[in-house]
C-alpha positions as CSV (number, residue, x, y, z in Angstrom):
1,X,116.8,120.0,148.0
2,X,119.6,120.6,150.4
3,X,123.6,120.7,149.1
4,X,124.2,117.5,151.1
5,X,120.8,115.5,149.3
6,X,121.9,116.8,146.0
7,X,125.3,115.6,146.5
8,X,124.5,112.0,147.4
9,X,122.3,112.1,144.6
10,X,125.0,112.6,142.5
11,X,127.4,110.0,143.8
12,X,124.6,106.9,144.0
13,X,124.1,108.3,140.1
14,X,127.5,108.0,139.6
15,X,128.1,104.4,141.2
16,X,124.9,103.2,139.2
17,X,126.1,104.5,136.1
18,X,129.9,103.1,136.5
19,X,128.2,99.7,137.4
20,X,126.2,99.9,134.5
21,X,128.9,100.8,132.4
22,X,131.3,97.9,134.0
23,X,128.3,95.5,133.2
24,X,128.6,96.7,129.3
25,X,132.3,96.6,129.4
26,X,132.5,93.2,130.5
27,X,129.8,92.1,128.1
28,X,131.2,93.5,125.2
29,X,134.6,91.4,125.8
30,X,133.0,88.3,126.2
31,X,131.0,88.2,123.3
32,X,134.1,89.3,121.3
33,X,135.7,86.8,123.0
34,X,133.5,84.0,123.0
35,X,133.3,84.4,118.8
36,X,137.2,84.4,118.3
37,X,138.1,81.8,121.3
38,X,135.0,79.8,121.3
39,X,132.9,79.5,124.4
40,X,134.6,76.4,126.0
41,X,138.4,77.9,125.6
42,X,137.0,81.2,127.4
43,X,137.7,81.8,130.7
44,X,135.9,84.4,133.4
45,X,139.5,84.5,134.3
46,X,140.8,85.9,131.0
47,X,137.6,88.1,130.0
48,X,138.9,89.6,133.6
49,X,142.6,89.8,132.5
50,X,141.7,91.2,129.0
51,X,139.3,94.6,130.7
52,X,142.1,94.7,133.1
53,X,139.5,93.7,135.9
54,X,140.2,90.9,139.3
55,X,137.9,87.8,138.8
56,X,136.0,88.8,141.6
57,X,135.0,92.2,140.2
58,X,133.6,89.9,137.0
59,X,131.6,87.8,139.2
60,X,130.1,90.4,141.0
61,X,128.5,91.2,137.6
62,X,127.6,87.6,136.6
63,X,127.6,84.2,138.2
64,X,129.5,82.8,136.2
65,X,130.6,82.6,132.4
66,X,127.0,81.0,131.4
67,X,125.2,83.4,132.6
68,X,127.5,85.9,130.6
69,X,126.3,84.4,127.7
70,X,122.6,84.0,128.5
71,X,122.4,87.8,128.9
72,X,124.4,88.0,125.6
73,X,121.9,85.9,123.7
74,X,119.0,86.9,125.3
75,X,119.8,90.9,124.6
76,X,121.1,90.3,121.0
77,X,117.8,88.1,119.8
78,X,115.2,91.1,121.7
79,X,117.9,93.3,119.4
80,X,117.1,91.3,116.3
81,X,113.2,90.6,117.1
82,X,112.6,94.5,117.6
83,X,114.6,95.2,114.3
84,X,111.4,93.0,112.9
85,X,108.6,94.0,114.7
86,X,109.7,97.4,112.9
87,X,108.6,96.4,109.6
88,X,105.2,97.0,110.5
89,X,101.8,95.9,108.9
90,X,102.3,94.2,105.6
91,X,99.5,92.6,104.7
92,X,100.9,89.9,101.9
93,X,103.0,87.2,103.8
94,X,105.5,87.0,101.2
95,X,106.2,90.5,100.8
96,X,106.6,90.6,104.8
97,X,109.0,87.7,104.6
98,X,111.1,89.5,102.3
99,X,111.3,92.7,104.7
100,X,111.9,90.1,107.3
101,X,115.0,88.8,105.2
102,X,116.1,92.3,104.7
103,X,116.1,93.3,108.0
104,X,117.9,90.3,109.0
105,X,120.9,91.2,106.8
106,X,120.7,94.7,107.9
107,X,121.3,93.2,111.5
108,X,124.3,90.9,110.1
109,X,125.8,94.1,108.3
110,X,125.3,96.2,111.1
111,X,126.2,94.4,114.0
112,X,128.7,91.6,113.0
113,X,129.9,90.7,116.0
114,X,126.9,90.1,117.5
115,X,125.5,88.3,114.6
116,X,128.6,86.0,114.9
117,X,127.8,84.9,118.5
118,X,124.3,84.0,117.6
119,X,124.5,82.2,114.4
120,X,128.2,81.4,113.8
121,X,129.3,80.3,117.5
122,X,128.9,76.6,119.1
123,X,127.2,76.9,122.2
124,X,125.8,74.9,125.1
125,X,122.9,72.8,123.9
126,X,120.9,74.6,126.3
127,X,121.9,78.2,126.1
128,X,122.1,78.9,129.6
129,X,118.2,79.6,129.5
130,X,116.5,79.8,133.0
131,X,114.2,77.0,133.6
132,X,110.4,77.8,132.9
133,X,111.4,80.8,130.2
134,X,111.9,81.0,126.6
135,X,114.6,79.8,124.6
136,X,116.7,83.0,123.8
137,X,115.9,83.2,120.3
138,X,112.6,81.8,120.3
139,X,110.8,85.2,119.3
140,X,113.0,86.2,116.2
141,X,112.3,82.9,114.8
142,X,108.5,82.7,115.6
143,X,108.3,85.1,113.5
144,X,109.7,84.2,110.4
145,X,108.0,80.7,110.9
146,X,104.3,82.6,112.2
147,X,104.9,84.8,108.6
148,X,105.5,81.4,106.8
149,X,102.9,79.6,108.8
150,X,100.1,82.8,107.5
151,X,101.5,82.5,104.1
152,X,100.4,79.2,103.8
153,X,97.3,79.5,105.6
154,X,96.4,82.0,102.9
155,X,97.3,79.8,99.9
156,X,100.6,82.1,98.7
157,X,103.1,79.0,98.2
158,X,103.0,76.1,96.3
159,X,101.0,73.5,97.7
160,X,104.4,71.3,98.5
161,X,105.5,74.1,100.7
162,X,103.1,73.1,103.5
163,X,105.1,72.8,106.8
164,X,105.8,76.3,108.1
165,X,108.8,75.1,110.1
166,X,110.8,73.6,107.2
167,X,109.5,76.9,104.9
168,X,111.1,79.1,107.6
169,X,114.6,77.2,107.8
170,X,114.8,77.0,104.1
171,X,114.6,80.9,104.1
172,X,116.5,81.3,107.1
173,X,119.5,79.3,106.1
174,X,119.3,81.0,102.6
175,X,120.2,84.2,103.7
176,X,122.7,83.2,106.6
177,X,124.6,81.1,103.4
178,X,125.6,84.5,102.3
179,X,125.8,86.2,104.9
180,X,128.3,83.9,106.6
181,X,129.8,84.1,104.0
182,X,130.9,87.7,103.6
183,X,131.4,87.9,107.9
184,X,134.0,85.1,106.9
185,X,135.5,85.5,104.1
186,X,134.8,89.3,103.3
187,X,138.6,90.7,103.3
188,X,139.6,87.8,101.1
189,X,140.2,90.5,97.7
190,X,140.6,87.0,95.5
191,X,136.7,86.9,95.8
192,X,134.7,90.2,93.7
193,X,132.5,90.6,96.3
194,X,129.4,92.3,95.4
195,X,127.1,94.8,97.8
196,X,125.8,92.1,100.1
197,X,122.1,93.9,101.1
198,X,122.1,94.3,97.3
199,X,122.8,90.5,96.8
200,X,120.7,89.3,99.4
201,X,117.9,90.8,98.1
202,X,118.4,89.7,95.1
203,X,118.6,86.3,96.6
204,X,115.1,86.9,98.6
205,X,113.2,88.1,96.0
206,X,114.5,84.5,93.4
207,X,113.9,82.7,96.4
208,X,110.2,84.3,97.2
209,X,109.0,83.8,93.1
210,X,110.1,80.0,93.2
211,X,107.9,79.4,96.4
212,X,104.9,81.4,95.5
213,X,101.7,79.7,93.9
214,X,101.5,80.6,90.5
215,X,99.1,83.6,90.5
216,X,99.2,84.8,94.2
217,X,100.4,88.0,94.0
218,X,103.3,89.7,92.5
């Protein structure tokens, strides 16, 4: 390789990672933005003003504010759906529901912000998905409601636990209670708080015994 190839290797490395970095940039303010202003009081304008970019720079990046937040949902539910699919093989649906729960807190704890966008901010009714595709979403929760669908296939819950859709909102909403919660009201020192992963577990595992059949499993 010649000085001269090597050289405009470097720069067309250089542009693609400063457009990649501008793409992150600009995503991270939105989100932030869109869970402290809301999405309809959020302006490409002002996420442009706040990075200190021209609109035009923004919508060379995006189309437009909704598919900002598309890419936003779409990248933070893979983040959340991968953060599952590494439980691994556990072969009782309960116990794997609980890991399931855990993992989901882990995600709250770890990444508020984006936990905030998906679960604690209003957003179009459609999401901004592209016609034809999923929901963004749609994996993370088919597989809490596939885990609940196999636990009643196998006889695990209590006979009156039968639809796999309600099962997995009624364990979903459990854990976002708290968890909403302490994103919301965690620097108010009026409130004890205790070690959320601690208390959500805690919360899983009360949850889990009232919903098992008597007799299957622990």
């Amino acid at each position: 390789m010649t000085i001269a190839t090597k050289a405009r290797r470097d720069r067309r490395d250089g542009r693609s990672h400063g457009v990649e970095n501008a793409r992150l940039r600009i995503l991270d303010v939105a989100r932030e933005m869109f869970v402290r202003d809301g999405y309809e009081a959020t302006t490409m304008r002002a996420i442009a003003d706040r990075i200190e970019y021209t609109p035009t720079a923004i919508y060379h990046h995006f189309a437009g504010k909704r598919a900002l937040l598309t890419e936003l949902c779409t990248s933070d539910f893979d983040a959340l759906a991968a953060a599952f699919g590494r439980i691994g093989s556990v072969a009782d649906p309960a116990e794997r529901l609980e890991r399931i729960g855990a993992a989901y807190v882990n995600f709250a704890v770890d990444h508020p912000m984006q936990y905030q966008l998906l679960f604690m901010t209003r957003r179009p009714a459609d999401d901004g998905a592209a016609a034809g595709t999923s929901t963004p979403g749609e994996g993370a929760y088919a597989i809490v409601r596939d885990c609940c669908a196999a636990g009643i296939a196998a006889g695990v819950f209590r006979s009156r636990y039968d639809d796999a859709e309600e099962l997995a909102q009624i364990c979903w909403g459990s854990l976002h209670g708290i968890v909403a919660l302490h994103i919301a009201l965690g620097d108010n020192d009026a409130i004890p708080w205790r070690d959320i992963r601690k208390t959500a577990a805690r919360l899983s595992s009360a949850l889990l015994r009232g919903l098992r059949k008597r007799g299957a499993g622990r």
